[in-house]
N, C-alpha and C positions, 0 to 999 in steps of 0.2 A: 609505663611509657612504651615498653615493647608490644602490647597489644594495641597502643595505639598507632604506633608505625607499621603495624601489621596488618591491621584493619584501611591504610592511608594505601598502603600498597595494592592489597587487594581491591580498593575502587578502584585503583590510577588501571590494573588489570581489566576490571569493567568495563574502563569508559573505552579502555583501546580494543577490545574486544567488541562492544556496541559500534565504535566509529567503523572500523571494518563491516562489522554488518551490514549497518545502513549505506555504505556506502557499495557494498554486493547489491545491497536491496535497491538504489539508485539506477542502478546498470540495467535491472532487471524490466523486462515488460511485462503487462497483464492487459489481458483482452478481457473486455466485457460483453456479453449481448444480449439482444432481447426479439420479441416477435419469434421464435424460433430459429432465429442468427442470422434474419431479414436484413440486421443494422446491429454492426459490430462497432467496438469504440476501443482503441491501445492506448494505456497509460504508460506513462515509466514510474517506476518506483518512488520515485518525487512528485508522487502527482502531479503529471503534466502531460497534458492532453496530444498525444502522437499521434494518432491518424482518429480517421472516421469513416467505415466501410459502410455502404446502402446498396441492399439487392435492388434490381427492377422491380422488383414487387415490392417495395418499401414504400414505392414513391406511387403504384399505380393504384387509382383507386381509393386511395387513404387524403384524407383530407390533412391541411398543414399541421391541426391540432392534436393528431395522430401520429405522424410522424415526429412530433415533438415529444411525444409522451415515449414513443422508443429509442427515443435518443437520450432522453432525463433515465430513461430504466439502462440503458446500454450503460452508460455513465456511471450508474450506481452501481453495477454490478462489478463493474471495473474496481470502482475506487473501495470497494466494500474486500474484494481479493486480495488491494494492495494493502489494505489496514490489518483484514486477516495474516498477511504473510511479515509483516511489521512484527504484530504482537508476537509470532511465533517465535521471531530472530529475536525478540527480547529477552523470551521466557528464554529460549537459551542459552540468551548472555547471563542474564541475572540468575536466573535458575532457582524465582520464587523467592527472593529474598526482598524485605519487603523496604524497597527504595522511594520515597515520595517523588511524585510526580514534578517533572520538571528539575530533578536533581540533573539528571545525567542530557539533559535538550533536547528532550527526542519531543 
């Protein structure tokens, strides 16, 4: 019984340990870009689209389908940082232990 309230504690430990995270990781921004940082893109840590920077040379000369494709890359790049810096605050919390998916709602 003692390892099992011992074990009950150490998640209830996890999961406030992960909430704080995620919720660091919420505050947080990430810039994406692309074209050589022609066209920048901020997310916040909740994926959610904050701003959208375009140099005058984004727009000059580049056709719309063009400019589309540096904003889907700017985009990606962003949201691919926020996922990187996610995983990272995870493995911290859990520290490799092996938790199935969607135990803890992340």
């Amino acid at each position: 019984m003692n390892g099992l309230l011992g074990m009950l504690g150490q998640f209830r430990t996890i999961q406030a340990n992960l909430e704080a995270a995620l919720k660091e990781l919420a505050g947080s921004k990430f810039q994406g870009e692309a074209g050589g940082g022609v066209v920048k893109v901020v997310l916040s840590g909740k994926k959610e689209l904050l701003s959208v920077e375009l140099a005058p040379s984004a727009v000059d000369g580049r056709g719309v389908e063009a400019l589309g494709g540096l904003l889907v890359s700017a985009a990606r790049d962003a949201f691919d940082k926020v996922e990187e810096k996610r995983k990272e605050k995870l493995e911290a919390v859990v520290g490799g232990l092996p938790i199935p998916p969607g135990l803890l709602n992340i």
